[in-house]
C-alpha positions as CSV (number, residue, x, y, z in Angstrom):
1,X,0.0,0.0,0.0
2,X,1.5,3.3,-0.9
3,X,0.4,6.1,1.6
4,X,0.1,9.9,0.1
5,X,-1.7,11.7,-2.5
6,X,-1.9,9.1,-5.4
7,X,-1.5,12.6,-7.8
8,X,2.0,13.4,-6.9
9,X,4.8,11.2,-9.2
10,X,6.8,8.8,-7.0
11,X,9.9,10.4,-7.2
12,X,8.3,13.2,-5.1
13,X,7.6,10.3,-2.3
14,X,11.5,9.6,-3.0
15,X,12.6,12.7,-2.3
16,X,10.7,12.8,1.1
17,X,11.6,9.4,2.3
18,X,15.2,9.4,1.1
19,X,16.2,13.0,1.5
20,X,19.8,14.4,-0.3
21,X,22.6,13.1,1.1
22,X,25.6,15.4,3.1
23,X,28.6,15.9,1.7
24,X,32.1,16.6,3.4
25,X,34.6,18.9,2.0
26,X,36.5,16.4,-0.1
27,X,33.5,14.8,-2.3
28,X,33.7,18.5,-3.5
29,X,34.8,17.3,-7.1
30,X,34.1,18.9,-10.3
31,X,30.9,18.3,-11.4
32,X,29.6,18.0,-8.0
33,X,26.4,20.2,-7.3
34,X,25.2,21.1,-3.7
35,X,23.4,23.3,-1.6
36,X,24.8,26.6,-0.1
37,X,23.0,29.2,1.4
38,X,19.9,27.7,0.0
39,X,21.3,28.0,-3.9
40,X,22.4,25.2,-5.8
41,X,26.1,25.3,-6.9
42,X,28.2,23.3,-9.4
43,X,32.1,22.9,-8.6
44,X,34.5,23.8,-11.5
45,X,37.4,23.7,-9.6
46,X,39.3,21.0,-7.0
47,X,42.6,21.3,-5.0
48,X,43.4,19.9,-1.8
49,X,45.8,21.4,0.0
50,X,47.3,20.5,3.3
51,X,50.1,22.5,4.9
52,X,52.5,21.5,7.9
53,X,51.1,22.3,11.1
54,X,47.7,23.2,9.9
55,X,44.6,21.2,9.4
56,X,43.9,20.2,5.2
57,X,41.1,22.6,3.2
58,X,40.1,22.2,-0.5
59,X,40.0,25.2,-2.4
60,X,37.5,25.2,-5.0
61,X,35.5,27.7,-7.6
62,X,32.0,27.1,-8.1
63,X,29.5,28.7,-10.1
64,X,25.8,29.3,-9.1
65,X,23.6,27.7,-11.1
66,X,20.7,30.1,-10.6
67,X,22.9,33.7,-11.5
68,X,25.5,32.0,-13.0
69,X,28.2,33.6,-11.0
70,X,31.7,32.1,-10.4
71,X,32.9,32.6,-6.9
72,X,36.1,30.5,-5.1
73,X,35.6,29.2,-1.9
74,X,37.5,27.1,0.8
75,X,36.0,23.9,2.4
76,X,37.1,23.1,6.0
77,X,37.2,19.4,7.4
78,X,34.2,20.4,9.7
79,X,32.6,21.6,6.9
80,X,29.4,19.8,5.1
81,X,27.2,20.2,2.5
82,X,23.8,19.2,1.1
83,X,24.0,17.4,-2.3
84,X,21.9,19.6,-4.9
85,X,18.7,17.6,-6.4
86,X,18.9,19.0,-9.6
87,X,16.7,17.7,-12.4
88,X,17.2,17.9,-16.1
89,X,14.6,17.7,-19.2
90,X,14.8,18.8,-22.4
91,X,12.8,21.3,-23.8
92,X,12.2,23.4,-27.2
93,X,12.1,27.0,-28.1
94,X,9.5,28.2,-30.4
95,X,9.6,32.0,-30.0
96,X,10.4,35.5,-28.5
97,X,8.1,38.1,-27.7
98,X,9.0,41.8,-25.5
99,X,11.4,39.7,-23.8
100,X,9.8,36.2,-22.5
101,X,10.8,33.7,-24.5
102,X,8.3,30.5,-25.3
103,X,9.2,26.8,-25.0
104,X,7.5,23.6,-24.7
105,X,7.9,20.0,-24.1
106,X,9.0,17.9,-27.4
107,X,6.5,14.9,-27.1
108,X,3.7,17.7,-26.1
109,X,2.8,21.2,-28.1
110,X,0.4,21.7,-25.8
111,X,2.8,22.0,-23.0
112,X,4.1,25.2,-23.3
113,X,5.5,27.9,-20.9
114,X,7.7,31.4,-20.6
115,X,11.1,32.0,-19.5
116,X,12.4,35.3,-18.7
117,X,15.5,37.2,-20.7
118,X,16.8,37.7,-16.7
119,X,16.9,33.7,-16.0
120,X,17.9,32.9,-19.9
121,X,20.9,35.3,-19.8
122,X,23.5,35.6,-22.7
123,X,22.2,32.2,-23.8
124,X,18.9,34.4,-25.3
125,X,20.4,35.6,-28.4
126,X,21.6,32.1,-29.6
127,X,18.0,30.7,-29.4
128,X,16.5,30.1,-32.7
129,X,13.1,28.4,-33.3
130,X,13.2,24.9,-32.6
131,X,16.3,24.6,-31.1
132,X,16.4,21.9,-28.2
133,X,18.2,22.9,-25.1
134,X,18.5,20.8,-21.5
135,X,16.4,23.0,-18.7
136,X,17.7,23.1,-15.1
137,X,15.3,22.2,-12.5
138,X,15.6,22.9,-8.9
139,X,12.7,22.4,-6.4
140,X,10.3,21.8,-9.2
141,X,11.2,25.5,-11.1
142,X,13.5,25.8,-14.1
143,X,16.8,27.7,-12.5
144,X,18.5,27.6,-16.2
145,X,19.4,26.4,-19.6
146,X,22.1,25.1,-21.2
147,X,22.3,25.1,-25.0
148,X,24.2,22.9,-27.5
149,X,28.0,23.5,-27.8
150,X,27.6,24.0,-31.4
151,X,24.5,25.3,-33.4
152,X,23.9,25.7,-37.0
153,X,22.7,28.9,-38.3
154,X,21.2,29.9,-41.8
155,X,23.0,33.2,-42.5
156,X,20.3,36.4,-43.5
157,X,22.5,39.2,-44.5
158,X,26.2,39.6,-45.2
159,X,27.8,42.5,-46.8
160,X,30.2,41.5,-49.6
161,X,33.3,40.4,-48.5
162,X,36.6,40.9,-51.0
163,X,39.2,39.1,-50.1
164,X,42.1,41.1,-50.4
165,X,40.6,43.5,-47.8
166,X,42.5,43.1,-44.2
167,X,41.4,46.3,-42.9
168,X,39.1,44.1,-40.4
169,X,41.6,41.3,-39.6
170,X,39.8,39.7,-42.7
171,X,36.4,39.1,-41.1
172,X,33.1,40.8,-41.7
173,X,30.2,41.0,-39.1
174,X,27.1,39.1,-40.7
175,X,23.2,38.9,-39.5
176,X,22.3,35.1,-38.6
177,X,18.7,34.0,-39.0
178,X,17.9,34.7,-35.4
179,X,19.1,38.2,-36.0
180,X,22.5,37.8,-34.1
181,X,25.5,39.6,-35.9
182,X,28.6,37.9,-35.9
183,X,32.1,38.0,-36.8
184,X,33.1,35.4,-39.7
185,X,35.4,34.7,-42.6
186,X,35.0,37.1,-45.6
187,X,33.8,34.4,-47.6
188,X,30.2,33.9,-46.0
189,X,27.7,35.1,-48.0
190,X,23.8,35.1,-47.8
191,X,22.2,31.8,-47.3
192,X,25.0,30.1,-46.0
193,X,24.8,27.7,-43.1
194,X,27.6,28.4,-40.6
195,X,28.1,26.6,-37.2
196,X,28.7,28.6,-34.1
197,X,30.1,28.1,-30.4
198,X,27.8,28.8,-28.2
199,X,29.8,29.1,-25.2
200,X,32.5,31.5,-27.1
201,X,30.2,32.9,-29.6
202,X,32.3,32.3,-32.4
203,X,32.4,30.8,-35.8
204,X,33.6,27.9,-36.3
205,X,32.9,26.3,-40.0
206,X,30.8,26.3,-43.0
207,X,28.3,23.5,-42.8
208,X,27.0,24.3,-46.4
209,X,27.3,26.7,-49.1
210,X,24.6,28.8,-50.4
């Protein structure tokens, strides 16, 4: 017999019954994401350190993975941290409009809901229609998204580009389909589909040629 509101999915009666588990200072890893002043954090960063005559620390950097924000920050023996029950589920962007921006589940069109430009960040102006990106789920509210290292984008404008000219470190600035401008080769032109890194917002290659 299970006990509770038959409504709620089990993993909710999971998390009740087996609650997340403490973590001491050195299960602070990369990749690790815990609780600290009631925000989840990821660590980047690990380095034990222990010192004659003085009790071992790790010194870490972690980023919040609401704001984003990397901060470093030196773990004591005594210290102890709640592990972070972050969920993740996919979800698509269909459009933008006076700055929240639409998604929905994949397997359901119906599902739909708004993110804010504040909680999307500099990841906003790589979203194009369609694109799939992995949402960030703590307690039950989307904290953040990631996108796709690489993306391919449909070029919409690009000035001619002569290829003799160097003025410009021989790069023009081009309008992609989801109206970012970008810095690429001078051989680009209109129509082209180009592939950019997201997390440095650069070109990268020429998928296909107008």
């Amino acid at each position: 017999m299970i006990l509770g509101n038959p409504q709620k999915p089990l993993f909710y009666w999971e998390k009740l019954c087996y609650p997340s588990p403490m973590l001491s200072y050195t299960e602070l890893t990369p990749g690790t994401q815990f609780i600290l002043d009631g925000e989840p954090y990821e660590v980047l960063d690990y380095q034990f350190v222990r010192m004659q005559q003085r009790k071992p620390s790790v010194q870490t950097k972690i980023r919040n993975l609401i704001s984003g924000k990397v901060v470093a920050k030196t773990f004591q023996p005594s210290d102890s941290v709640k592990e972070a029950d972050i969920e993740r589920e996919t979800i698509k962007f269909i459009y933008s409009h006076r700055g929240e921006y639409v998604f929905q589940k994949p397997d359901n069109p119906k599902d739909r809901f708004n993110l804010s430009q504040d909680l999307l960040g500099d990841s906003a102006k790589f979203l194009k229609p369609n694109l799939e990106v992995t949402a960030y789920k703590f307690n039950d509210k989307i904290i953040n998204i990631i996108l796709p290292v690489k993306v391919d984008y449909t070029v919409k404008e690009a000035p001619p580009g002569n290829k003799g000219d160097t003025a410009q470190g021989g790069t023009k600035s081009v309008m992609l389909e989801n109206d970012l401008n970008i810095n690429v080769p001078l051989f680009i032109e209109t129509g082209d589909v180009i592939r950019i890194n997201t997390e440095s917002g650069q070109y990268t290659e020429r998928i296909s040629k107008a």
